[in-house]
C-alpha positions as CSV (number, residue, x, y, z in Angstrom):
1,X,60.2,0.4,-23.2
2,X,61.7,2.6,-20.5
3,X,63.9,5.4,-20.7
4,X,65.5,5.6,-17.3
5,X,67.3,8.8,-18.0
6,X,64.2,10.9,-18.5
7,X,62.1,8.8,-16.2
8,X,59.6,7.9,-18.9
9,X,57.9,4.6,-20.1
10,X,57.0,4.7,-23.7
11,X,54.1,3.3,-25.5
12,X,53.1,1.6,-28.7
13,X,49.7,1.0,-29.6
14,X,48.1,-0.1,-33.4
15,X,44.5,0.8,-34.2
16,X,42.6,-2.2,-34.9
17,X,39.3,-0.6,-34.4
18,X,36.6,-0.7,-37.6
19,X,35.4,3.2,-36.5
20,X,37.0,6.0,-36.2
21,X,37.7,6.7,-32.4
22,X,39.0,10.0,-31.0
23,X,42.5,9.7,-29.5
24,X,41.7,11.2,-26.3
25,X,39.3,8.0,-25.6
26,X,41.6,5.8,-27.3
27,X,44.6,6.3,-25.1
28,X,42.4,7.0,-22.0
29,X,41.7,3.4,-21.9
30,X,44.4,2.4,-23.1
31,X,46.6,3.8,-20.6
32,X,44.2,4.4,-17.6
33,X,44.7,8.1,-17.2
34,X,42.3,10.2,-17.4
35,X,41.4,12.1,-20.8
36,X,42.4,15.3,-19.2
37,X,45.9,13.8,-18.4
38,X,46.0,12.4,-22.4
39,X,45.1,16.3,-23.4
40,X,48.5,17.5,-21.2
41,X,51.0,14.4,-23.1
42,X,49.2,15.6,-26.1
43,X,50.2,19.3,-25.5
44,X,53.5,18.2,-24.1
45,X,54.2,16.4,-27.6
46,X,54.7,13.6,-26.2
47,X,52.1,11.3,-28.0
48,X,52.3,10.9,-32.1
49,X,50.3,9.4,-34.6
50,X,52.2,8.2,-37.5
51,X,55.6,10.1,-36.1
52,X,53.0,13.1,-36.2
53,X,53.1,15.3,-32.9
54,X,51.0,18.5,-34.0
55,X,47.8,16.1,-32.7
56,X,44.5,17.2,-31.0
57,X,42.5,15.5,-28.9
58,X,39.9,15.4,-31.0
59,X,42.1,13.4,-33.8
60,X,39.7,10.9,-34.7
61,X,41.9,7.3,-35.4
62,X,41.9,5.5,-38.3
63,X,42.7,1.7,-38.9
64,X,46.6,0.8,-38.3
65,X,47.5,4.0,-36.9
66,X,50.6,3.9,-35.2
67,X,50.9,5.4,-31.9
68,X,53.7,6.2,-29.8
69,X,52.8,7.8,-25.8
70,X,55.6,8.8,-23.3
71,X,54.4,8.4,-19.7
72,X,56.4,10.0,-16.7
73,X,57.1,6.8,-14.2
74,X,56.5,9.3,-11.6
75,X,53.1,9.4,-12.3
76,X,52.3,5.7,-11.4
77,X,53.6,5.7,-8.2
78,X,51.4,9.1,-7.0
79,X,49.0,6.4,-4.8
80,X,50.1,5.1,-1.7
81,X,48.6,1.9,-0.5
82,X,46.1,2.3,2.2
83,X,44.5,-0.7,4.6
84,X,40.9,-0.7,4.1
85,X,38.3,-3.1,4.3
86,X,37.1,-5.1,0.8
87,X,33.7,-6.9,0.1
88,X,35.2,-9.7,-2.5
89,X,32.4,-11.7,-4.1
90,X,34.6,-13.4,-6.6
91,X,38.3,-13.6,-7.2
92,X,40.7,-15.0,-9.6
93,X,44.4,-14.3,-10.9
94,X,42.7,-12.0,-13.8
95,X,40.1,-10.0,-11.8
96,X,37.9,-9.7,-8.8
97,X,34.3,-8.2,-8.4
98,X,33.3,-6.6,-5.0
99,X,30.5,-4.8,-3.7
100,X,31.7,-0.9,-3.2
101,X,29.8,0.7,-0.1
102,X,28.4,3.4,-0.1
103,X,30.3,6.8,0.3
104,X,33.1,5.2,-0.8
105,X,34.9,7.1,-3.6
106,X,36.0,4.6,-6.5
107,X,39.5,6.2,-7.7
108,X,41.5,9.7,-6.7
109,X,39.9,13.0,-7.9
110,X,41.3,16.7,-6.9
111,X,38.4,17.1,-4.9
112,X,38.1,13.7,-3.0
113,X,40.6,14.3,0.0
114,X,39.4,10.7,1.7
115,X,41.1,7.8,0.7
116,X,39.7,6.0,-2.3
117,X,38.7,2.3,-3.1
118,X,42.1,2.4,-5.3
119,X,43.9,3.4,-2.1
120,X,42.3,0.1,-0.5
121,X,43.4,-2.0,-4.1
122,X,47.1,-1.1,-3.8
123,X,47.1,-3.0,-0.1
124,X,45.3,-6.0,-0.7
125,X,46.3,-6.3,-4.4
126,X,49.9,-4.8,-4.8
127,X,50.6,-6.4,-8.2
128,X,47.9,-3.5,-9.4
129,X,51.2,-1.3,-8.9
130,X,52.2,-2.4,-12.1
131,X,49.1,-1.4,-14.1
132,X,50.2,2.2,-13.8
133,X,48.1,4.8,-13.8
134,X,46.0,7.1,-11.6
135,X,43.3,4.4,-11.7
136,X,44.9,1.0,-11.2
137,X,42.7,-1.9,-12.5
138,X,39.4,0.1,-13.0
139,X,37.4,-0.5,-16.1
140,X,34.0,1.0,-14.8
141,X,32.9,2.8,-12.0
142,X,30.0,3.6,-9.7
143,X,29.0,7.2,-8.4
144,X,30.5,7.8,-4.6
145,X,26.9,6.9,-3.2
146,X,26.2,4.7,-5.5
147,X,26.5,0.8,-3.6
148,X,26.5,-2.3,-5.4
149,X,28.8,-4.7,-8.0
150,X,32.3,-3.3,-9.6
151,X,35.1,-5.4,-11.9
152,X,38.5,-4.8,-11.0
153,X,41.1,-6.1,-13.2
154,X,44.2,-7.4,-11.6
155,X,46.7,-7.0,-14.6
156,X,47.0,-5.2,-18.2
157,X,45.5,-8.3,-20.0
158,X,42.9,-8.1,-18.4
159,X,42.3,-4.2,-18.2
160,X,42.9,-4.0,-21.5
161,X,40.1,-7.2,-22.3
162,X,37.2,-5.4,-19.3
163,X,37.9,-2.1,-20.9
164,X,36.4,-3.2,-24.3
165,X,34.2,-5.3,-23.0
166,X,32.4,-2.2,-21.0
167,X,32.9,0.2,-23.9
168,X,31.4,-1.6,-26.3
169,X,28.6,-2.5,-23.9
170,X,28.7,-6.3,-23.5
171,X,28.1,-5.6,-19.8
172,X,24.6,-6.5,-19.0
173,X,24.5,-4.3,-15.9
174,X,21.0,-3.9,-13.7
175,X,20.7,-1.5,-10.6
176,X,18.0,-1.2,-7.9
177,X,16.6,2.2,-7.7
178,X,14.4,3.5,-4.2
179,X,12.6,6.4,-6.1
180,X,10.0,9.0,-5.1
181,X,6.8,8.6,-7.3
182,X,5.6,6.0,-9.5
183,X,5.9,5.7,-13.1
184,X,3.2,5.9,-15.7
185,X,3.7,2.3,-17.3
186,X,5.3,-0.8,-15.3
187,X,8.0,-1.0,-18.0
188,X,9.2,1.5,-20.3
189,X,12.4,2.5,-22.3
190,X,13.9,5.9,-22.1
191,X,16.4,7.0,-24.6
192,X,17.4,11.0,-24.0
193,X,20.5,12.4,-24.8
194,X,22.5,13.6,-21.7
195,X,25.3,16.0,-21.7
196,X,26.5,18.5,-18.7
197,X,24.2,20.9,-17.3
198,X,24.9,24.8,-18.9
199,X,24.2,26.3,-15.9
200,X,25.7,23.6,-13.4
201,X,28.6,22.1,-14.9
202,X,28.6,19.7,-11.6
203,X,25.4,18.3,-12.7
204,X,24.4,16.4,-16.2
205,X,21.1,16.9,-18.3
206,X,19.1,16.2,-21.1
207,X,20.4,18.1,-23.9
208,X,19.1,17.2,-27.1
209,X,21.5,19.4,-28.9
210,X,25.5,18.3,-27.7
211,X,24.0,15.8,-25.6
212,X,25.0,11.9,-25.7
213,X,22.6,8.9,-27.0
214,X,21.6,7.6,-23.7
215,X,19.4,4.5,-23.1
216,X,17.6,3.0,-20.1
217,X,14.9,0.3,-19.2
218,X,13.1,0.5,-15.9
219,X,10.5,-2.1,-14.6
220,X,8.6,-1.6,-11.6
221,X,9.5,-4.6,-8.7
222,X,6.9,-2.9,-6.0
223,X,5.0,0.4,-5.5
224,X,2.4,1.8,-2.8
225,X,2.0,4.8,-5.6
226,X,3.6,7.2,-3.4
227,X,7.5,5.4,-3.6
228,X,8.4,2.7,-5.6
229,X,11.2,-0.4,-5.9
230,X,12.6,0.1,-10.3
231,X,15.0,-2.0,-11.9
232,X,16.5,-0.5,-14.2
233,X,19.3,-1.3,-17.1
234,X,21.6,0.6,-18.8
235,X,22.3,0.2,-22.2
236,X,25.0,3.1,-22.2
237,X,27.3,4.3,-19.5
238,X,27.0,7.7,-19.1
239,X,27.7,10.5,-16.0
240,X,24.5,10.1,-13.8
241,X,22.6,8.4,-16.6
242,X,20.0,6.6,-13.8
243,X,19.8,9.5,-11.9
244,X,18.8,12.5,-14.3
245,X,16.3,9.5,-16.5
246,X,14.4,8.8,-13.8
247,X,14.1,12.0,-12.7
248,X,12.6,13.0,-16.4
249,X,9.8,10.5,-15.5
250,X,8.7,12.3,-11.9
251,X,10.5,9.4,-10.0
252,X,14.0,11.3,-8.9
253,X,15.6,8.2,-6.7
254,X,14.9,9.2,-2.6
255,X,18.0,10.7,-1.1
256,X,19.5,12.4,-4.3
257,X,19.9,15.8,-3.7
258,X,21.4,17.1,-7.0
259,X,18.3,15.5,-9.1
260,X,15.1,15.8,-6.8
261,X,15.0,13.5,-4.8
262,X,15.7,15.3,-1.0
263,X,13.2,14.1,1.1
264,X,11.2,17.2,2.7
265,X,10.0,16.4,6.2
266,X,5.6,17.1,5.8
267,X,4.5,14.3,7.9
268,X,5.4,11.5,10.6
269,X,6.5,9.1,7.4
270,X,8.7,11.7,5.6
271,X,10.2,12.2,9.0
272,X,11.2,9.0,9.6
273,X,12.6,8.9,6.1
274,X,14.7,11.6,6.3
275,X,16.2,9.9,9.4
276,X,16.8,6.5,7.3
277,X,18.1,8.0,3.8
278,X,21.6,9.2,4.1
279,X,22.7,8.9,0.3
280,X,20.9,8.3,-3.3
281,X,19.2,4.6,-2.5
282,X,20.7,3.4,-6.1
283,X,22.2,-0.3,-6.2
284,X,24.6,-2.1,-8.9
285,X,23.0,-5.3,-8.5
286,X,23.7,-7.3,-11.3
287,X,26.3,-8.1,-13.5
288,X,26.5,-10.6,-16.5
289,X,29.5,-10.9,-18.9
290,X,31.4,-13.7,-20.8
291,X,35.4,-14.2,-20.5
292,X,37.9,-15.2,-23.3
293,X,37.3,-18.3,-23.1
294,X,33.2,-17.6,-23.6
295,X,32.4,-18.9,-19.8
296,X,29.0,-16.5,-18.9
297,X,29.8,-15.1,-15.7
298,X,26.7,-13.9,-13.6
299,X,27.1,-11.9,-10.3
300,X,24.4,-10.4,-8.2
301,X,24.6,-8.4,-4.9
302,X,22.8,-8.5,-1.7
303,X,21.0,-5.0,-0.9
304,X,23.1,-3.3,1.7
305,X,21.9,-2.8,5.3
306,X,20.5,0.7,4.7
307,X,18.6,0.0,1.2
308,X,17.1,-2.5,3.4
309,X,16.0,-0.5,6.0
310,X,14.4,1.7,3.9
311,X,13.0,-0.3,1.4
312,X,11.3,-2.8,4.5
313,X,10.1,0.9,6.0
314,X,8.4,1.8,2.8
315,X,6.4,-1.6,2.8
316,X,5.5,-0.8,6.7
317,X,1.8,0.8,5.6
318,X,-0.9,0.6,8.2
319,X,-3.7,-1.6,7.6
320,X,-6.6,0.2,6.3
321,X,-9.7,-1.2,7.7
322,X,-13.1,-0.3,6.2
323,X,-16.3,-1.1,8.5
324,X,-19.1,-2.3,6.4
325,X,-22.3,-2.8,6.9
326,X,-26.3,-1.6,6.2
327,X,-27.3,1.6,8.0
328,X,-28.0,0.7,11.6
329,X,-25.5,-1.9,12.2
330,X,-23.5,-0.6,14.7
331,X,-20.5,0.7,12.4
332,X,-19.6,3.9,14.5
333,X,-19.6,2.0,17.8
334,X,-17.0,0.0,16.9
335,X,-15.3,2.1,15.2
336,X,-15.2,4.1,18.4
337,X,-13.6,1.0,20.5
338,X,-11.1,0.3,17.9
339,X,-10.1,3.8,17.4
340,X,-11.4,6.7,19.0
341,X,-10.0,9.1,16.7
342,X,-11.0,6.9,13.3
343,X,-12.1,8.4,10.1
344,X,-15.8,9.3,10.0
345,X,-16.8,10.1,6.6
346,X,-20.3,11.3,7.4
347,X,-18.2,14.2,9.5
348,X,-15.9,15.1,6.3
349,X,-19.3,15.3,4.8
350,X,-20.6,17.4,6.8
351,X,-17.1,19.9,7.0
352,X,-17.4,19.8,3.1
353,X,-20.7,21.2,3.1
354,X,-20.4,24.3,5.5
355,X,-20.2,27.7,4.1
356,X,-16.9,28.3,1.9
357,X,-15.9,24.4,1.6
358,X,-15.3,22.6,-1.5
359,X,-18.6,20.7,-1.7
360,X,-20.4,24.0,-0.9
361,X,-19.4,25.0,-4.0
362,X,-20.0,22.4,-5.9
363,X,-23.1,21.6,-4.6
364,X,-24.1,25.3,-5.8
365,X,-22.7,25.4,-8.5
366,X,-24.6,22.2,-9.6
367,X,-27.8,22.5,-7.4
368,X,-28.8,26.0,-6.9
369,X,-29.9,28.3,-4.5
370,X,-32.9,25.7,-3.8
371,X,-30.7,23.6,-1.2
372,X,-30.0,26.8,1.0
373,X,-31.2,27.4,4.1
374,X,-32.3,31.5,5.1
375,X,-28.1,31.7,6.2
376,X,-27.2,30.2,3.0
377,X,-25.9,27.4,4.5
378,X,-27.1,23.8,3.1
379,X,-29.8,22.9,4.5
380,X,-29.5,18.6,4.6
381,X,-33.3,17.9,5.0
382,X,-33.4,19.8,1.2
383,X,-30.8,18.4,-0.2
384,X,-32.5,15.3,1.0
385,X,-35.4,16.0,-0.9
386,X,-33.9,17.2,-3.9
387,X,-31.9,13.5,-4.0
388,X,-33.9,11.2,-3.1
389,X,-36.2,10.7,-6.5
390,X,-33.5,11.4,-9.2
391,X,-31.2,8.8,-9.0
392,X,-29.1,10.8,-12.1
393,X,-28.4,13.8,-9.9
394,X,-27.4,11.8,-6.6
395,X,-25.1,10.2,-8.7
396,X,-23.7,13.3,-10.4
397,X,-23.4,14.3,-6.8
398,X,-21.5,10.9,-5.6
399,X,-19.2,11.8,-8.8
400,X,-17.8,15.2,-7.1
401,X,-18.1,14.4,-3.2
402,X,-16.9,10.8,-3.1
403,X,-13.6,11.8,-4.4
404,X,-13.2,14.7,-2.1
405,X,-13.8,12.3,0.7
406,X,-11.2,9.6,-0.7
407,X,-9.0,12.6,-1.0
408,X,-9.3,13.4,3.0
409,X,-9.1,9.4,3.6
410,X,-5.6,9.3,2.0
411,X,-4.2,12.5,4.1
412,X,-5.5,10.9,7.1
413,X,-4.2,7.4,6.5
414,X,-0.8,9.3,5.6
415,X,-0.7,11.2,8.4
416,X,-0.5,8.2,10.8
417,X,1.9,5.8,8.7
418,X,2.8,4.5,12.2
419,X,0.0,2.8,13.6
420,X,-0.3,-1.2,12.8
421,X,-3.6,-0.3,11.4
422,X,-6.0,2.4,10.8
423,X,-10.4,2.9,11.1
424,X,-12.6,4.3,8.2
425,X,-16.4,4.2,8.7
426,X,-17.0,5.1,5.1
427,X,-20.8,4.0,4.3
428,X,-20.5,3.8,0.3
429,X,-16.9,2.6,0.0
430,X,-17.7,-0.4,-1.7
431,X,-20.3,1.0,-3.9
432,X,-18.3,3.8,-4.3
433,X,-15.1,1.6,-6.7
434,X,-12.9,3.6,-4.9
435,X,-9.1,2.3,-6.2
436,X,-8.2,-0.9,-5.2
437,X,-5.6,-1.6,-2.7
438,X,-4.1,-4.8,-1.5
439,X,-3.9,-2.8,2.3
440,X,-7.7,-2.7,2.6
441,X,-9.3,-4.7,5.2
442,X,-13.1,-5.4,5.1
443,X,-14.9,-5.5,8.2
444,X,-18.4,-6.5,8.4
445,X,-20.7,-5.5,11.4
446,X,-24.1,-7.4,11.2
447,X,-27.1,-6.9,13.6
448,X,-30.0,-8.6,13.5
449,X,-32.4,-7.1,11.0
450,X,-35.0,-6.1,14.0
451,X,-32.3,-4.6,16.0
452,X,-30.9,-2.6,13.3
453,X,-34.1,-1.1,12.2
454,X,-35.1,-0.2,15.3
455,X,-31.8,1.7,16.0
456,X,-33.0,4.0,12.7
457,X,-35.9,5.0,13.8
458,X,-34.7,5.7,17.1
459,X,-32.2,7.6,14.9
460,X,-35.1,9.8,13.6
461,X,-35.2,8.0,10.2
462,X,-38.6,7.7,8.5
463,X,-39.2,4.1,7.1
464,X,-39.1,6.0,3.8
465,X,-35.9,7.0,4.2
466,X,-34.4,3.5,5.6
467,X,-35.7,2.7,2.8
468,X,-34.3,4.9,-0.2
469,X,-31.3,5.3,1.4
470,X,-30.8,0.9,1.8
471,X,-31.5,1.1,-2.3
472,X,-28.5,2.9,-2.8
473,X,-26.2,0.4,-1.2
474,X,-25.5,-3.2,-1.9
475,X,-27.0,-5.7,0.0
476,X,-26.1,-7.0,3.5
477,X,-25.0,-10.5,1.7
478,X,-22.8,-8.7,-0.9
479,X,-21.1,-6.7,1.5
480,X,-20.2,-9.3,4.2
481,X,-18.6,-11.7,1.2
482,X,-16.2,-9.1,0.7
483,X,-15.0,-9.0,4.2
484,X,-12.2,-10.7,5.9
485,X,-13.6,-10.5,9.3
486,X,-17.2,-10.5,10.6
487,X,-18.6,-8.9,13.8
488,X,-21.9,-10.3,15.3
489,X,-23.5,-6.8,17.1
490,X,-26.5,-8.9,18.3
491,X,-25.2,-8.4,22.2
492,X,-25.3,-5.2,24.3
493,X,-22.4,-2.3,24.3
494,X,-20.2,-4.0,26.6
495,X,-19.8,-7.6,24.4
496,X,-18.9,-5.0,21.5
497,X,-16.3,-3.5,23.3
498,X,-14.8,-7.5,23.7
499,X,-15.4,-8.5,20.3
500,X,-13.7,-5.2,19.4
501,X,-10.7,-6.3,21.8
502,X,-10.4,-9.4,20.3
503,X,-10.6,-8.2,16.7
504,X,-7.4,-5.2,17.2
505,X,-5.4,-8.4,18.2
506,X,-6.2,-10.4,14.8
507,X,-5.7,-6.9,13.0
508,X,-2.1,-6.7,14.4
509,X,-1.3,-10.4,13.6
510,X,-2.8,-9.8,10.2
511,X,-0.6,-6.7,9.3
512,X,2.6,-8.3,10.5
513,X,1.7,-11.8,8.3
514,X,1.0,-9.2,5.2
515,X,4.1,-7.5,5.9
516,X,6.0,-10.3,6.2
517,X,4.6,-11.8,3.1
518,X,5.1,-8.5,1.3
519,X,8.7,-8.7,2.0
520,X,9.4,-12.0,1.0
521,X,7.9,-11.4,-1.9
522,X,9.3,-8.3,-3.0
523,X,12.8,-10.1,-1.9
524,X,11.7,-13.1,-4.5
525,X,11.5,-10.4,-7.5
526,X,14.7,-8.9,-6.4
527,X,16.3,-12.3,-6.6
528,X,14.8,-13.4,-10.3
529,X,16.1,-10.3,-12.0
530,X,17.0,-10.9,-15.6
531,X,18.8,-9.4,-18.3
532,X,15.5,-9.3,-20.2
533,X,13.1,-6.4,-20.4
């Protein structure tokens, strides 16, 4: 009913609802102003509840109230159309769902001076004129930088039949999150009440006192431990509900700068990152809901051209190729000729135990003064000899320098993220269980067992020492079956050097194949998600 003196459209609503609901919500919805707007009609007296004005906002409604709203016409007509580009992925007369790009602001705010996906609405759909209100057709949104899946309804019917379907969450609504980290479990539910930060009100938080039931389920799609690919569904719809519960599990999502997740340039890989991420990497992917007539509708959106970039960066990681072999083999010479600046382990060794290093310390600490030299340094030959008959204390030993080692083999293999593959001579890496990862390449080297011994001694090593030191490895058979490529040493320096040639090139075909493979599969599990978790 319109008055067309005062320029006012008025309003009748009955509530049907089996709670109580505060009127604020109510009328929100109902209307499609915001709750701020209902608290000025309210104020104004120009809403009443059973011919009562004297109402709050908090007036909680009770079954067949009767309520009457005044709405200035003015009001509806405050958004001009605007011509901007849409991303429809279905359409009908009742509603359309489109994909929202990033930076894209979803509906007018005070402090949003760009125009808005509703300016972009009112051009391609002016019939959404006649919903009214400052945010024509909307029953949900997503975060400015959120990209991904939205429902637009194109008249009241249809608002009105979205708006209760998303409030009283028959939405089954999945995102794709980038995030910094890895969680603790592949799956997990987290249900923490969120409310607005005390200190920031621009932010949210957990707040377990005047905070909001909240509930999420994540499940990990891929992870290298240092990033991962979530999943995640939300069983409420609250302010930034992904953002801050994610960030409560030490896996803020990269690119989100109010929760964590701004990316801090230490190395050539965070550098290139920093270049790629220009907004929180969160995507609506999925959305699954049933119409009036009961038909299941399922939509799901492609990732957008900078998710992908960043997601097919992340599963970039250099080849990590391991030599293996017995003592003797010819390990470091062709480590040399595929790399000259591999990683030697025997040299980290040695750095860790000089005067003031971490396994100088230890060492001490467990071995005594007996392993010094007259300069306190440690003196090899002794520590040797200390070694060599108590199998119990070299492995105590293993326990605390292996890991230091591993430790200096994961900076390095960071620290040059760009390279198609990277060199580790690590003598014990196999014996040594280090954590498995699907990136490792074995390499063999095998000499002839003549050859190789010979190279010891030349070396300096006692045949005692060949062999104690051959007891604490695994064989030469059980090493070469764990390796995907085999190098015969059994020639002079200069056939090395070829073989060596020849093996970068199947290296570099390899780690394009695996990262190929890893793509298409991580793309696979991207394209089976479910509802289910």
């Amino acid at each position: 009913m319109v008055d067309l003196e005062s320029k006012r459209e008025t309003f009748i609503f009955y509530y049907k609802g089996e709670k109580k609901q505060r009127i604020d919500i109510f009328l929100s919805k109902k209307l499609n102003i915001p709750r701020s707007k209902v608290k000025s009609l309210l104020d104004k007296q120009l809403c009443s509840v059973n011919n009562n004005f004297q109402i709050k906002p908090s007036y909680r409604l009770k079954i067949n109230d009767k309520i009457v709203c005044a709405l200035d016409i003015e009001n509806k007509e405050l958004i001009s159309p605007q011509k901007g580009e849409l991303s429809l992925v279905y359409h009908d007369r009742d509603f359309i769902v489109l994909d929202k790009p990033p930076g894209l602001t979803v509906h007018p705010a005070p402090s949003e001076k760009q125009p808005t996906l509703v300016h972009f609405l009112l051009y391609h759909f002016p019939s959404l004129k006649k919903i009214g209100g400052e945010r024509p057709g909307i029953v949900h949104r997503l975060d400015k930088d959120t990209s991904g899946l939205l429902v637009v309804a194109l008249n009241e019917q249809s608002r009105m039949y979205f708006s209760e379907l998303f409030s009283a969450r028959k939405v089954d609504k999945i995102y794709l999150a980038l995030v910094r980290g890895k969680p603790q479990k592949e799956q997990g539910i987290i249900e923490l009440p969120l409310g607005r930060d005390l200190k920031n009100r621009t932010r949210m938080a957990v707040r377990s006192k005047g905070g909001k039931p909240a509930k999420s389920a994540y499940q990990v799609i891929w992870t290298d431990g240092e990033y991962s690919l979530l999943k995640v569904k939300i069983f409420t719809g609250r302010t930034h509900q992904i953002r801050v519960h994610l960030t409560t599990i030490g896996c803020p999502i990269l690119g989100d700068k109010t929760y964590g997740g701004e990316i801090i340039v230490k190395d050539y890989k965070t550098k290139i990152l920093k270049k790629l991420v220009k907004r929180q990497m969160l995507h609506a992917s999925f959305l699954n809901f049933s119409l009036t007539n009961k038909e299941i509708k399922t939509f799901q959106s492609k990732l957008p051209l900078d998710f992908k970039q960043v997601l097919y960066f992340l599963l970039q990681e250099p080849l990590k190729v391991i030599l293996v072999g017995l003592p003797g083999s010819g390990k470091t010479e062709l480590a040399k000729y595929l790399d000259k600046d591999f990683f030697s382990a025997d040299k980290i060794v040695h750095t860790l135990y000089k005067k003031g290093k971490d396994g100088y310390f230890l060492l001490r600490q467990m071995l005594g003064d007996e392993i010094l030299n007259f300069n306190e340094e440690i003196d090899r030959n002794k520590l040797w000899k200390c070694l060599k008959d108590n199998s119990y204390l070299r492995k105590e030993v293993e326990k605390i320098i292996h890991p230091l080692v591993f430790g200096r083999w994961q900076e390095y293999v960071r620290a040059r993220n760009f390279l198609p593959f990277v060199v580790g001579d690590i003598p014990l890496y196999l014996e040594s269980r280090f954590a498995k990862d699907e990136n490792v390449v074995f390499v063999g080297v095998f000499r002839p067992e003549e050859e190789r011994r010979r190279a010891l001694l030349k070396r300096g090593w006692s045949e005692e020492k060949i062999t104690q030191i051959e007891s604490w490895q695994f064989s030469q058979e059980v090493k070469l079956r764990q390796c995907t490529f085999v190098v015969d040493n059994s020639g002079d320096l200069k056939l090395l050097q070829k073989k060596a040639a020849i093996l970068k090139n199947m290296l570099v075909k390899l780690k394009a194949s695996k990262v190929k493979n890893k793509i298409f599969l991580v793309e696979e599990k991207i394209k089976k998600i479910e509802t289910g978790f």
